[in-house]
C-alpha positions in Angstrom: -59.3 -33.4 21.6 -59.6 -29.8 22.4 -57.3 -29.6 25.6 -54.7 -31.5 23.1 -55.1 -29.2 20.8 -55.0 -26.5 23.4 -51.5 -27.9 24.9 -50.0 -28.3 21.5 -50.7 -24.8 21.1 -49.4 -24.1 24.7 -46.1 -25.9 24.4 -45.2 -24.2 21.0 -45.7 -20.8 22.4 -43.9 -21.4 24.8 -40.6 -22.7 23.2 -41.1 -20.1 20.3 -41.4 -17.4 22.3 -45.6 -17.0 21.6 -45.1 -18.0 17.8 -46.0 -21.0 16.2 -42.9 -21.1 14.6 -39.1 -20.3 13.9 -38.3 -17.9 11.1 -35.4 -16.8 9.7 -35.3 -13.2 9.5 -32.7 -10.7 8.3 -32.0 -6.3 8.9 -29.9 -4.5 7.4 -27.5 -2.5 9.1 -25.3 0.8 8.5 -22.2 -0.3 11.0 -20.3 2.5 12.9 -17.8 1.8 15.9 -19.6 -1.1 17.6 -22.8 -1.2 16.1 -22.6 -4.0 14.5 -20.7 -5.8 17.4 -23.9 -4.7 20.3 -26.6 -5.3 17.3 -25.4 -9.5 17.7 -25.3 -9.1 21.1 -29.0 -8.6 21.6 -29.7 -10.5 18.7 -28.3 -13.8 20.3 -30.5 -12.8 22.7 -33.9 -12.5 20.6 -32.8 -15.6 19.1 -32.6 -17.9 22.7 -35.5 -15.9 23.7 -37.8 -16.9 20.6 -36.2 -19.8 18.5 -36.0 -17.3 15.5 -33.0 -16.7 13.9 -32.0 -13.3 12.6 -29.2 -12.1 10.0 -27.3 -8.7 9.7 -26.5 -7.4 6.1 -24.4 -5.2 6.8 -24.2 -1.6 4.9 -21.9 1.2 4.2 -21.6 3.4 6.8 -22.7 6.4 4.4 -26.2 7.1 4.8 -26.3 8.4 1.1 -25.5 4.8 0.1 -27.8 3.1 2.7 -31.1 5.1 1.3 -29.9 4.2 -2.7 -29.8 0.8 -1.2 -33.1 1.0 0.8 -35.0 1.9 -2.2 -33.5 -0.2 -4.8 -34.1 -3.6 -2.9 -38.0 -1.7 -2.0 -38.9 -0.6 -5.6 -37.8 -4.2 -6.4 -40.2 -5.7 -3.7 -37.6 -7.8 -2.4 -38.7 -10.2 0.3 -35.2 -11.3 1.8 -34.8 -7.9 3.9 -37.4 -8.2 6.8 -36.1 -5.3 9.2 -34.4 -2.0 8.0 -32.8 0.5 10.6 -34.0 3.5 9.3 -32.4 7.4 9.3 -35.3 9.7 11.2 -35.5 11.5 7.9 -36.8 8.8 5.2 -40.3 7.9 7.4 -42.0 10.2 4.7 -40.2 8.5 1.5 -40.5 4.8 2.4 -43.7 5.0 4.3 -45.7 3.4 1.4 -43.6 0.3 1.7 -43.3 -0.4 5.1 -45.4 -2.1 7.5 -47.9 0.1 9.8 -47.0 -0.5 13.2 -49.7 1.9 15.3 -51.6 -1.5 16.5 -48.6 -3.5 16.9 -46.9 -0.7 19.2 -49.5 1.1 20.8 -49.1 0.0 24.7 -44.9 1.2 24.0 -44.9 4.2 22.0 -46.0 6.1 25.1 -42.8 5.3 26.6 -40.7 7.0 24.0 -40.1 11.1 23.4 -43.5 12.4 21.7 -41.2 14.0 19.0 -39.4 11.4 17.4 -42.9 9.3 17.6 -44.2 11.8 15.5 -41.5 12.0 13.2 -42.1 8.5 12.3 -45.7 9.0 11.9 -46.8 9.3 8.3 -50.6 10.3 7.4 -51.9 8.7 11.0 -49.5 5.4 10.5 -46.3 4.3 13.0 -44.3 3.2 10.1 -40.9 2.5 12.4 -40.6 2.4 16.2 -37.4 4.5 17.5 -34.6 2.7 18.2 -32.0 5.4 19.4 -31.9 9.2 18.7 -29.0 11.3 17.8 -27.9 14.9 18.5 -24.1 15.6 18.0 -22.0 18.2 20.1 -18.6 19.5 20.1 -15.8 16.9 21.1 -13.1 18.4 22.9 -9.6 17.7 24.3 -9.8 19.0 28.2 -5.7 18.2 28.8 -4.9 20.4 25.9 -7.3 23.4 26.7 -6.3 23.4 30.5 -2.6 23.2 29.4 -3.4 27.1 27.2 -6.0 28.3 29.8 -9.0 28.2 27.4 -12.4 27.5 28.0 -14.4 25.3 25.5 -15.3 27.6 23.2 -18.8 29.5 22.7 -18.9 30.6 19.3 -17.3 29.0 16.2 -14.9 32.1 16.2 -13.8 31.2 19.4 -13.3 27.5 18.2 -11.3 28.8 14.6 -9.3 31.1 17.2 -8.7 28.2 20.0 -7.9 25.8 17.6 -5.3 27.4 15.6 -3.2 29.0 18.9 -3.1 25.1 20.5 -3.0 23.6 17.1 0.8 25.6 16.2 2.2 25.8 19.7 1.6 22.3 20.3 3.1 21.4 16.2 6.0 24.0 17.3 6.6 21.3 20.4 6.7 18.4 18.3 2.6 17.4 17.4 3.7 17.8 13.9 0.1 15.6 13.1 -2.7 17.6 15.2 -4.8 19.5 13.3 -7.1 22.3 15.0 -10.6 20.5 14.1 -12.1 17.7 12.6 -15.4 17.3 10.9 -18.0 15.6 8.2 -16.9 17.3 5.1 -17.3 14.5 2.4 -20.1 15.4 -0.4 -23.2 13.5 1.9 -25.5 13.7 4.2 -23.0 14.2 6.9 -22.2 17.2 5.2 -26.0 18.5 5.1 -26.1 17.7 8.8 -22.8 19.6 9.8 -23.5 23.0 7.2 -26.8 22.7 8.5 -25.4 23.1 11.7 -23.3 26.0 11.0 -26.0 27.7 9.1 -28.9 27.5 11.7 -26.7 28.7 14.5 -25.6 31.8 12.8 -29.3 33.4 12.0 -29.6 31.3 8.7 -32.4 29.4 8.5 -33.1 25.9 8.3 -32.5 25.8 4.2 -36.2 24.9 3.7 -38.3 26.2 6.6 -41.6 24.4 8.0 -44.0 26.1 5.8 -42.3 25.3 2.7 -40.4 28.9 2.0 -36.6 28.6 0.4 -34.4 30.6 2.6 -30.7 29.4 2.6 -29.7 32.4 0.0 -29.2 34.9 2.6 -25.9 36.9 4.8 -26.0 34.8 7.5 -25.8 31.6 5.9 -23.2 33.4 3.5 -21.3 34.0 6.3 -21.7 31.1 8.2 -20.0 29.1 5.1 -17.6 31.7 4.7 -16.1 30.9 7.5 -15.9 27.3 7.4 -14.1 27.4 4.1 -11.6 29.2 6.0 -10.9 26.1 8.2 -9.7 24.2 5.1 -5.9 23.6 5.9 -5.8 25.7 8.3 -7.1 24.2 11.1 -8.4 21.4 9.5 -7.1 18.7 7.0 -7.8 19.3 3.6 -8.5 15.1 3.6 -11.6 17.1 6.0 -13.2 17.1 2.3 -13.6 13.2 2.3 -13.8 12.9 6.1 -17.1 11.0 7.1 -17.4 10.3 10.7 -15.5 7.1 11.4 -12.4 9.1 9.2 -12.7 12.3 11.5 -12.7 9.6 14.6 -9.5 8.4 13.3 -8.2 11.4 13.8 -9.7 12.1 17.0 -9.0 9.0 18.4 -5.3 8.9 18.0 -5.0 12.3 19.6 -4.4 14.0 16.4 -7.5 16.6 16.7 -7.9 19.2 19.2 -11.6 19.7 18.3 -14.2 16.7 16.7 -17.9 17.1 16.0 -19.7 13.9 15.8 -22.4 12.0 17.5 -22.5 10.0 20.8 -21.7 6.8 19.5 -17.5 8.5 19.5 -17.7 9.0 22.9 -17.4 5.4 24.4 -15.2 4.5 21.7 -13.0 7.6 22.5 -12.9 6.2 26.1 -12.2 2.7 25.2 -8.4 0.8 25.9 -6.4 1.6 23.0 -7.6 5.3 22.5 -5.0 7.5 22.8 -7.4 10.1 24.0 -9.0 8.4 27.2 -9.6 10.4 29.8 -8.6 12.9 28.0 -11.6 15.1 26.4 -15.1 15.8 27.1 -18.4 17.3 24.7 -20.3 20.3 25.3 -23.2 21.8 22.7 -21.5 22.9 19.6 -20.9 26.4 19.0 -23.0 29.3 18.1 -22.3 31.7 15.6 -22.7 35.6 15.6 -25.7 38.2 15.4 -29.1 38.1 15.2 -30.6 34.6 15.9 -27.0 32.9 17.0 -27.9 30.0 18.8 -26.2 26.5 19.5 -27.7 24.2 16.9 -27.2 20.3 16.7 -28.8 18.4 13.8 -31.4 15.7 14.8 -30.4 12.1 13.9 -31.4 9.1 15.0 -32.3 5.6 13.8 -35.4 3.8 13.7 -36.4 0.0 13.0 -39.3 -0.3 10.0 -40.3 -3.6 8.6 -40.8 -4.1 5.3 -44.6 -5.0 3.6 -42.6 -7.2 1.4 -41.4 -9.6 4.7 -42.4 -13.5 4.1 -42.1 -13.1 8.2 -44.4 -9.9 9.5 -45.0 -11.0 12.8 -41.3 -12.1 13.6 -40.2 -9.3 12.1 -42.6 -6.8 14.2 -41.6 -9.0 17.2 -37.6 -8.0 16.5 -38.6 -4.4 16.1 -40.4 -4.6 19.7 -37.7 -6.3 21.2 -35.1 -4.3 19.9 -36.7 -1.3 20.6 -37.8 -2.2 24.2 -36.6 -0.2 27.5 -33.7 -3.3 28.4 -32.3 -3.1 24.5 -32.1 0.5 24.3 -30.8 0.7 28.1 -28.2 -2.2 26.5 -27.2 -0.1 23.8 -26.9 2.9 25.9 -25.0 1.6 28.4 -22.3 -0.6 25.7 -22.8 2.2 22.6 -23.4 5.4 24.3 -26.5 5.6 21.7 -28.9 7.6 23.5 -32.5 6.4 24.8 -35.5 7.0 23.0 -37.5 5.9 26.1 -37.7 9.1 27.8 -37.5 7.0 31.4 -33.6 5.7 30.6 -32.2 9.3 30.9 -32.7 9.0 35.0 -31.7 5.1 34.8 -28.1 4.8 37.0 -26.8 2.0 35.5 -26.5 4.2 32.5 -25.4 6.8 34.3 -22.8 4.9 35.6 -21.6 3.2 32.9 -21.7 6.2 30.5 -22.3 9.6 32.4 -22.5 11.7 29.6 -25.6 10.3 28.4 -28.0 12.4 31.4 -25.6 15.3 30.3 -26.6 14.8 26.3 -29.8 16.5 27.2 -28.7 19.8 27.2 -27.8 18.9 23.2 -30.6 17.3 22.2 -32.8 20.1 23.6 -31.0 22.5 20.9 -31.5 19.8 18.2 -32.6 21.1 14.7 -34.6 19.0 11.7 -33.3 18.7 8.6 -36.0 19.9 6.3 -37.4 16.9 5.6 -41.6 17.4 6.4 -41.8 20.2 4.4 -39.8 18.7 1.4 -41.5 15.3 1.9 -40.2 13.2 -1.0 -38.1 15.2 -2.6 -35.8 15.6 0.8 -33.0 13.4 -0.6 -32.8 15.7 -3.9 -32.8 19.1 -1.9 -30.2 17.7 0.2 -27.8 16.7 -2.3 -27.8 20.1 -3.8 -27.3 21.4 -0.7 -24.0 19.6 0.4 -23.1 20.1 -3.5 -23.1 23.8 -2.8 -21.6 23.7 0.5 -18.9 21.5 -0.5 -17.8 23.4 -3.6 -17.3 26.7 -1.5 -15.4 24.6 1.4 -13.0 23.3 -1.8 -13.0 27.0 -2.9 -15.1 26.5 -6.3 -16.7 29.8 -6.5 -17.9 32.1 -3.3 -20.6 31.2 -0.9 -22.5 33.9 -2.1 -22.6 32.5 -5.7 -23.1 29.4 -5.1 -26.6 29.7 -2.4 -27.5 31.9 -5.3 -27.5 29.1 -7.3 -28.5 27.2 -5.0 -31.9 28.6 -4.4 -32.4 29.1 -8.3 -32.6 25.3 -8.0 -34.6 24.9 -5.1 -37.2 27.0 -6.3 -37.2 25.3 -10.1 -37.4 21.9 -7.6 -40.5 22.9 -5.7 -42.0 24.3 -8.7 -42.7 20.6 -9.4 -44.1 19.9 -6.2 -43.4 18.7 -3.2 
């Protein structure tokens, strides 16, 4: 009766992939480019591979709208989202409803960058296992700066300056459409991550610093914003102000941008048939700005799979995460999304090189990546970052001066931390 038993037990393990059963499991998604497309990809895999099957609820591509979403559906307990592909910054707000995974993960999370393991550490507890990180850099068109003799540029006063000469002598040759430079201006967290960005690399602080102390109200952050409201229809669109990143890769992409920040998942897409730009450009860091403390400063992203305490499916849904988050997925997604690797091994892996050679070169960024503020605001992250890209967003549209309004801005910071955080 026993060796029944035990090949019962054997031969359902090994048609279920080691679980006694098939669930149905959904995660939820924020789609940009091909995300979606390489998610099912490696889904159909997990599903032959286990006899589980696994649905994707798709999201907006707005991270603002994604975390609303996260913690409505959280708060309300709901037990039809199993997996959630989380932004590296929320770890600290959702960590009380999401599954610990130190047990569950501790012979991978070795593999992947100490950093970002960290980051999704919460009071001793892996509460999401990294999926792919995210550093963006400086998008540029190589046929249109060899045509003028410039270099990519160093500073962002050598991009304002680069982009406008190209921008009117090509317009004055019949490019009536290219614009100078395209970015993340909408009123999100795009925004935080690109005026973070110009902020940091021009002496300014990170906003919030580690050990808690306000700092955005001060010159160099004046000035850094200063001069990005005067890109506003000059060298970029004033649509800029609603541009999230798949608008600003429209513009890229049909060769109506000289210079593009966004992240790595643009590049393959910018190299793919029907791009007008193939061939065409190439990334470098982003600029840095001027005086004391000017550096080149990239915001770390990155996305990270969590499952949710309220799964009817844990140990499927922990299963996904390890799969999904495994050396041959991320390799996968490197290699058909340009997302780069977590797993610190992948960046010296030559099918990826082959396939996408920027991704060894990405590096260089992500070694000059910069947090958001989100450890030392803990909770409140989401609330100091909306007033943020309020601020920033009102001087870009010209609603008072950037001086007046990081004044304002750190009036409301400090009434903010006064209540804890």
């Amino acid at each position: 009766m026993k060796l029944r038993h035990a090949l019962l037990a054997f031969a359902a393990a090994t048609i279920l992939g080691g679980q006694a059963y098939a669930a149905n499991l959904s995660i939820v998604l924020g789609s940009t480019g091909k995300d979606e497309q390489v998610m099912r990809e490696l889904l159909d895999k997990f599903e032959k591979d286990t006899g589980n099957k696994v649905q994707i609820v798709p999201m907006p591509s707005s991270t603002t709208d994604q975390f609303g979403q996260y913690k409505l559906w959280l708060a309300a307990q709901n037990s039809d989202i199993d997996v959630y592909q989380t932004d590296v910054i929320w770890a600290p707000q959702l960590a009380n409803q999401l599954l610990d995974l130190t047990d569950a993960m501790k012979d991978v999370a070795k593999d992947h960058f100490p950093a970002i393991i960290e980051s999704q550490t919460v009071n001793g507890k892996l509460v999401a296992l990294p999926f792919f990180t995210d550093a963006p850099a400086l998008y540029y068109r190589k046929d249109l700066l060899d045509k003028y003799g410039k270099q990519p540029p160093k500073t962002w006063d050598e991009l304002t300056a680069t982009a406008k000469e190209i921008q009117d002598k090509e317009r004055a040759a019949g490019a009536k459409n290219l614009w100078g430079f395209v970015f993340q201006g909408n009123a999100y967290e795009g925004l935080t991550c690109n005026a973070l960005e110009w902020v940091k690399s021009n002496g300014g602080g990170q906003i919030v610093e580690p050990d808690g102390s306000i700092s955005i109200n001060n010159p160099q952050a004046v000035k850094a914003l200063e001069l990005a409201r005067t890109w506003i229809n000059n060298i970029s669109p004033p649509g800029v102000l609603a541009y999230q990143e798949e608008e600003s890769r429209g513009v890229w992409q049909t060769g109506n941008a000289v210079f593009m920040r966004n992240w790595p998942y643009a590049y393959s897409l910018g190299n793919s048939g029907d791009s007008a730009v193939k061939g065409k450009f190439d990334v470098v860091p982003l600029p840095a700005g001027t005086g004391d403390g000017a550096r080149s400063a990239a915001t770390l992203g990155g996305w990270n799979l969590a499952v949710s305490k309220y799964s009817k499916n844990p140990d499927a849904a922990v299963a996904l995460v390890k799969f999904l988050g495994s050396k041959d997925s991320q390799k996968y997604e490197a290699i058909n999304a340009s997302h780069l690797p977590t797993i610190q091994a992948l960046y010296e892996d030559a099918d990826i090189a082959a396939a996408q050679p920027i991704i060894p070169r990405w590096k260089e960024v992500f070694l000059n990546a910069v947090p958001r503020p989100s450890a030392p605001t803990k909770v409140k992250y989401n609330e100091v970052s909306n007033q943020f890209w309020t601020a920033v967003h009102k001087t870009l549209s010209g609603t008072g001066s950037a001086a007046d309004n990081l004044a304002a801005l750190e009036i409301s910071l400090t009434k903010l931390k006064g209540s804890g955080w």
